[in-house]
C-alpha positions in Angstrom: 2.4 20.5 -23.1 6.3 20.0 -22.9 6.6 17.8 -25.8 9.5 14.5 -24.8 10.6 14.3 -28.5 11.8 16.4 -30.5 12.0 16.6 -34.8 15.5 17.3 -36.5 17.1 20.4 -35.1 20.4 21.3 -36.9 23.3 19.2 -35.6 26.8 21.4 -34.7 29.9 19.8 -36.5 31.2 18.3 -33.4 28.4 16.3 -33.3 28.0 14.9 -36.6 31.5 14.1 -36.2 30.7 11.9 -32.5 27.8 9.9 -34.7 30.0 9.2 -37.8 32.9 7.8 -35.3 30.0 5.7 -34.0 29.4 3.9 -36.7 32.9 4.2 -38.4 33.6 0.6 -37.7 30.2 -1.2 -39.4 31.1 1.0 -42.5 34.5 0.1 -42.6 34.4 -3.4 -42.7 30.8 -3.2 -44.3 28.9 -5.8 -41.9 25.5 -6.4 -41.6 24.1 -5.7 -38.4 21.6 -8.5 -36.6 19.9 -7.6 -33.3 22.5 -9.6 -30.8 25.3 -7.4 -31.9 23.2 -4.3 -32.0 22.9 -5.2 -28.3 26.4 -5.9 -27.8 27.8 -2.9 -29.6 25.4 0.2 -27.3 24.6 -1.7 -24.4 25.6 0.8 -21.5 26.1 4.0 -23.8 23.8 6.8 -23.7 23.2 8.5 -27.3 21.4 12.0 -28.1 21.0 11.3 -31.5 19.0 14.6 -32.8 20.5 16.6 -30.5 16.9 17.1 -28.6 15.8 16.9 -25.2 18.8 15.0 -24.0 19.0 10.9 -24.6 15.6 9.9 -25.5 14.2 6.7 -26.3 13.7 8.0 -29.7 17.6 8.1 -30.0 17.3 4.6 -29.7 15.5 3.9 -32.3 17.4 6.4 -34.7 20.9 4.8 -33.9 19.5 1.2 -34.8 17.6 3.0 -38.3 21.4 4.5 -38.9 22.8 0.8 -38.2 20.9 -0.5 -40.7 21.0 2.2 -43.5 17.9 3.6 -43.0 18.0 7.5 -42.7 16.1 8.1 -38.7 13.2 9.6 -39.3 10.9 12.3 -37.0 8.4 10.7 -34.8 5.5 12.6 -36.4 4.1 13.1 -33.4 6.7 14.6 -30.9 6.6 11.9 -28.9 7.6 7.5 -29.5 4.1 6.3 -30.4 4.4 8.6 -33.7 6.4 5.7 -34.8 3.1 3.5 -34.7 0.9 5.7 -35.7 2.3 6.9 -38.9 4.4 3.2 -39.7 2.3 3.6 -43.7 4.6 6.1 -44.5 7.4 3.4 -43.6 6.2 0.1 -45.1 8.8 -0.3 -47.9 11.1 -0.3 -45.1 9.7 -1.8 -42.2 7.2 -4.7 -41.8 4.5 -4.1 -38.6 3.6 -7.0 -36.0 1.1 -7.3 -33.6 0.9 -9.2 -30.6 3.5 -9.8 -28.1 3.4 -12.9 -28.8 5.0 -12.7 -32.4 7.3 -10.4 -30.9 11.2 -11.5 -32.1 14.5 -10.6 -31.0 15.4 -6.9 -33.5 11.4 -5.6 -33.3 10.8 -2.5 -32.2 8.1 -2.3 -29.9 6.1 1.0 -29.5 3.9 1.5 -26.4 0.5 4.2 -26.6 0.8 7.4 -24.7 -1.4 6.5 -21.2 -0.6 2.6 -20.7 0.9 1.8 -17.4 3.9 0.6 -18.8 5.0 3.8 -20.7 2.7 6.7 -19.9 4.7 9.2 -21.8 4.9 6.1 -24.6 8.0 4.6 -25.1 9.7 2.6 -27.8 12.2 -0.2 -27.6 14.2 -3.6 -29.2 12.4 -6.9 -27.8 15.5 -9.2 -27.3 15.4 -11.8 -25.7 12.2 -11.3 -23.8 12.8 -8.2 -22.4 12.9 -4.0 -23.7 16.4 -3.0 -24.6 16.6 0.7 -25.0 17.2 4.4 -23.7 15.5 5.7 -20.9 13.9 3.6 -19.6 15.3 2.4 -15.7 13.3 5.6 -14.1 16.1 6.3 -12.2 18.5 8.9 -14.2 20.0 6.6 -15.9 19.4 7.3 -19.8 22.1 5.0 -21.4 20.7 1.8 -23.1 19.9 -1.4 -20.9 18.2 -4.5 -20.6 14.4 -4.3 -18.2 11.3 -6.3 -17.9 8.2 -4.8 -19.4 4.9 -5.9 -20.3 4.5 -6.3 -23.6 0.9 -7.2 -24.3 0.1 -3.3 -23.4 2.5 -2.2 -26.6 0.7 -1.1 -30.0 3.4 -3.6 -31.7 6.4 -3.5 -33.4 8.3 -2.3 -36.5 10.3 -5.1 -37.9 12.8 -3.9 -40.3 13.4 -5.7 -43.3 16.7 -5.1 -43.5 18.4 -6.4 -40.2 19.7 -9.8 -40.7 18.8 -12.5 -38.5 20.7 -13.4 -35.5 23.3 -16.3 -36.0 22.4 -20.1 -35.2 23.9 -21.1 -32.7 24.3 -24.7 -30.8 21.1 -24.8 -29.0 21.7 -25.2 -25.7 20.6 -27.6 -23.2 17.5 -27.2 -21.6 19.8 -27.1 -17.9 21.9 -24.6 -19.4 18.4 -22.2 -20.0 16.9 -23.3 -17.0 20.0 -22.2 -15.4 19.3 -19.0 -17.6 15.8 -18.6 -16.4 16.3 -18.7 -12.8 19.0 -16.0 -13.6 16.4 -13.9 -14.5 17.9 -13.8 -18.1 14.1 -14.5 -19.9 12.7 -12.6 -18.1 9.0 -13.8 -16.3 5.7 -14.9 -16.9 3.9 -14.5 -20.2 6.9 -12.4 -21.6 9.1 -15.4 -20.2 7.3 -17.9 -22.1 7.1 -16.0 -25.3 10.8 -15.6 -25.2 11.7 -19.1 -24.6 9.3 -20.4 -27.8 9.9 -17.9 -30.8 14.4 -18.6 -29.6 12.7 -22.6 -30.4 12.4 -23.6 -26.6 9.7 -25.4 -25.2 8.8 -23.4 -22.6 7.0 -26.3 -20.3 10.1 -28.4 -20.7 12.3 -25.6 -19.4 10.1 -24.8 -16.4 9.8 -28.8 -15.2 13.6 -28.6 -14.8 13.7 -25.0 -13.4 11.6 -26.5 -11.0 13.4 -29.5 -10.6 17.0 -27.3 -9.8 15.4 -25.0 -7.8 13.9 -28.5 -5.6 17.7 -29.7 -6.1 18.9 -26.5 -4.4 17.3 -27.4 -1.3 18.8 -29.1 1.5 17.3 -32.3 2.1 15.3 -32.4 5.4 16.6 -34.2 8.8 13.5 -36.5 9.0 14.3 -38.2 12.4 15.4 -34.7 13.6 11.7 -33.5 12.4 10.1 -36.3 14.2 12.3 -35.8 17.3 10.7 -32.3 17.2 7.7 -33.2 16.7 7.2 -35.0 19.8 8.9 -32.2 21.7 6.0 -30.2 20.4 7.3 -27.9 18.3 5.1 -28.1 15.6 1.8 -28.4 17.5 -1.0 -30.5 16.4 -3.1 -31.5 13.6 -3.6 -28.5 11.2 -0.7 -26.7 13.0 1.6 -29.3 12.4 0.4 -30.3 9.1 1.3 -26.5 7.9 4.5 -26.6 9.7 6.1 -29.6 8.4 4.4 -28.8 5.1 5.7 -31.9 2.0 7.1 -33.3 5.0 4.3 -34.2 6.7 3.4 -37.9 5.8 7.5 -38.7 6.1 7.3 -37.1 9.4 4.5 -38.1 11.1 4.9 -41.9 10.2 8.5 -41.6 11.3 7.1 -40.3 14.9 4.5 -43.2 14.6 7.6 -45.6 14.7 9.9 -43.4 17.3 6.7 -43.8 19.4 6.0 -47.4 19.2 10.0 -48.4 19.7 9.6 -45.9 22.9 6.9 -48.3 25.0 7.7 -51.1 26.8 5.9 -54.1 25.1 2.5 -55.1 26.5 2.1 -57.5 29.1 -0.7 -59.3 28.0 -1.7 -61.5 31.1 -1.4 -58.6 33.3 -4.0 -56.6 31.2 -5.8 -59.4 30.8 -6.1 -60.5 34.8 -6.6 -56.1 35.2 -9.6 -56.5 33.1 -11.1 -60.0 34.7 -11.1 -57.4 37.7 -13.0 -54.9 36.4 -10.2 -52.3 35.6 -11.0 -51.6 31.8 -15.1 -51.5 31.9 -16.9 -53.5 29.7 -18.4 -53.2 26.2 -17.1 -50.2 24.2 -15.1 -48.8 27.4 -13.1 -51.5 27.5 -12.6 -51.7 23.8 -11.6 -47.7 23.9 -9.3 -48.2 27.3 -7.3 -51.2 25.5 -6.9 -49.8 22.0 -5.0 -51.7 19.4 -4.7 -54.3 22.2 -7.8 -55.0 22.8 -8.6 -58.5 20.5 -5.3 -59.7 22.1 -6.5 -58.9 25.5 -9.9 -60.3 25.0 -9.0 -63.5 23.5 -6.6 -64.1 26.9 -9.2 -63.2 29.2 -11.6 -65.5 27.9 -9.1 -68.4 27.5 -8.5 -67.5 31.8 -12.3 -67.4 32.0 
C-alpha cells in the first residue's frame, strides 16, 4: 500500500532554510497568530513541510503547529486520520471537538480513511464554514485554498489551545452577509448554517433577506403584457397556464378577466330579452346556461314585456 504521508525524513539545509524564512516575520515581531491571518498569510502557497510525498495535507497542518509553537508532529499512522486517532498523546496541547456543529474558525478537522468526502482521509482548518488546506481541489493544484466539504462525515477537530481568537470586529449587517451568502462566501446548507451561528448570525434572519435580494433581483413582470399573451394563447389553458405564469397567475388571469370584459360591446338587454320571448335561448336551465351572468337581467325584462 503506497502510504500518502510520510514521518520525518531528514531535511537538506536549503530547506530548513525556505521554512525558517517562512516564518521569519511572526518571530520577528513576535505576534500571536489567530486563524483569519493564518488564512491570510498561506492562502495560495503550496508547502512540503517534511519534505515527503510532495505538498500534502499533512504539511498543512504542520505549518499551522509551527505557527503556533508547537513542534509538527508524525501522523502516527502514515496517513491524516493518525491525527485523530492518536490526539491522547496531544491533549496538553490540543483540545478535541466533535460534531460539525461546534466546529469554529482555527479547528482542525480530520476526516476517516473510506468516507466520501476524503477517501484517502484528509485534514484541514474550518474557517468560515468551509475546509481551508493543501490538496484538496482534485485537480493538481496542491497550494492551500478555500472548498466546500461536508463536515458531518469528519471524526472532528483538534482545537489548539494556543491560537488566539480571531479579532471582534463590527458585526456586519445582515445585507452585508446576505450579500456574502449569495456570494457563496458561507458556504451551503447545513455547513452554511453552522457557519453563520457559531460567527453569532442568526442563520434564519440571513436567509429571509437572502431570499428577499435574490426576489429584489428579479425584474418585475409586464402584467398587462402577460395578460395580452394570455389571450393570444400562449400559455394554454388551465393547468398549462397555471404552470406557465407560475406566482403570476392570480395577477394575470384577473387582469385578462378585465381586458376581456372592457373588449365586449355592452349587452343589449331588450334585444336579448325580445330573442328569448322568441324562443331563441330555450327554457329552464338552457336558457339560464345560454345567457350567463345576464341571465336575471334578461329574465326580469322579459317578464316585465310579458
Amino acid at each position: 500500500m503506497q502510504h500518502t504521508f510520510g514521518g520525518e525524513p531528514h531535511k537538506t539545509a536549503t530547506q530548513q532554510i525556505m521554512i525558517c524564512f517562512l516564518f521569519a516575520k511572526k518571530k520577528e515581531e513576535d505576534e500571536e497568530m489567530n486563524a483569519k491571518e493564518f488564512f491570510e498569510r498561506y492562502n495560495g502557497q503550496a508547502i512540503d513541510d517534511d519534505n515527503a510525498y510532495g505538498v500534502q495535507c499533512v504539511d498543512a497542518f504542520r505549518v499551522f503547529c509551527r505557527e503556533i509553537g508547537i513542534d509538527p508532529y508524525p501522523t502516527g499512522t502514515g496517513w491524516a486520520d493518525g491525527y485523530w486517532l492518536g490526539r491522547a498523546d496531544h491533549a496538553d496541547v490540543f483540545d478535541f471537538v466533535e460534531g460539525s456543529q461546534n466546529f469554529r474558525n482555527g479547528d482542525w478537522v480530520v476526516f476517516p480513511r473510506g468516507c466520501v468526502a476524503a477517501p484517502d482521509s484528509h485534514i484541514c482548518m474550518y474557517y468560515n464554514g468551509k475546509a481551508f488546506g493543501q490538496r484538496q481541489q482534485g485537480n493538481g493544484d496542491r497550494s492551500f485554498c478555500l472548498i466546500d466539504i461536508d463536515f458531518s462525515q469528519a471524526y472532528g477537530a483538534l482545537r489548539a489551545k494556543a491560537l488566539e481568537p480571531d479579532p471582534e470586529e463590527p458585526a456586519e449587517s445582515i445585507d452585508d452577509i446576505a450579500k456574502e451568502v449569495i456570494a457563496g462566501t458561507w458556504g451551503n446548507g447545513t455547513d452554511r448554517t453552522n457557519a453563520l451561528t457559531n460567527a453569532g448570525y442568526d442563520s434564519n434572519a440571513v436567509q429571509a433577506r437572502v431570499n428577499e435580494l435574490m426576489a429584489q433581483s428579479q425584474p418585475a413582470a409586464d402584467i398587462d403584457d402577460l395578460a395580452r399573451r394570455t389571450i393570444a394563447g400562449e400559455f394554454g389553458n388551465g393547468d398549462d397556464r397555471r404552470n406557465a405564469l407560475g406566482d403570476n397567475y392570480d395577477a394575470v388571469q384577473a387582469r385578462v378577466n378585465e381586458l376581456m370584459a372592457q373588449s365586449q360591446p355592452a349587452a343589449d338587454i331588450d334585444d336579448l330579452a325580445r330573442r328569448t320571448i322568441a324562443g331563441e335561448f330555450g327554457d329552464g336551465d338552457a336558457r339560464r346556461a345560454a345567457l350567463g351572468d345576464l341571465y336575471d337581467q334578461v329574465q326580469a325584462r322579459v317578464n316585465e314585456m310579458m
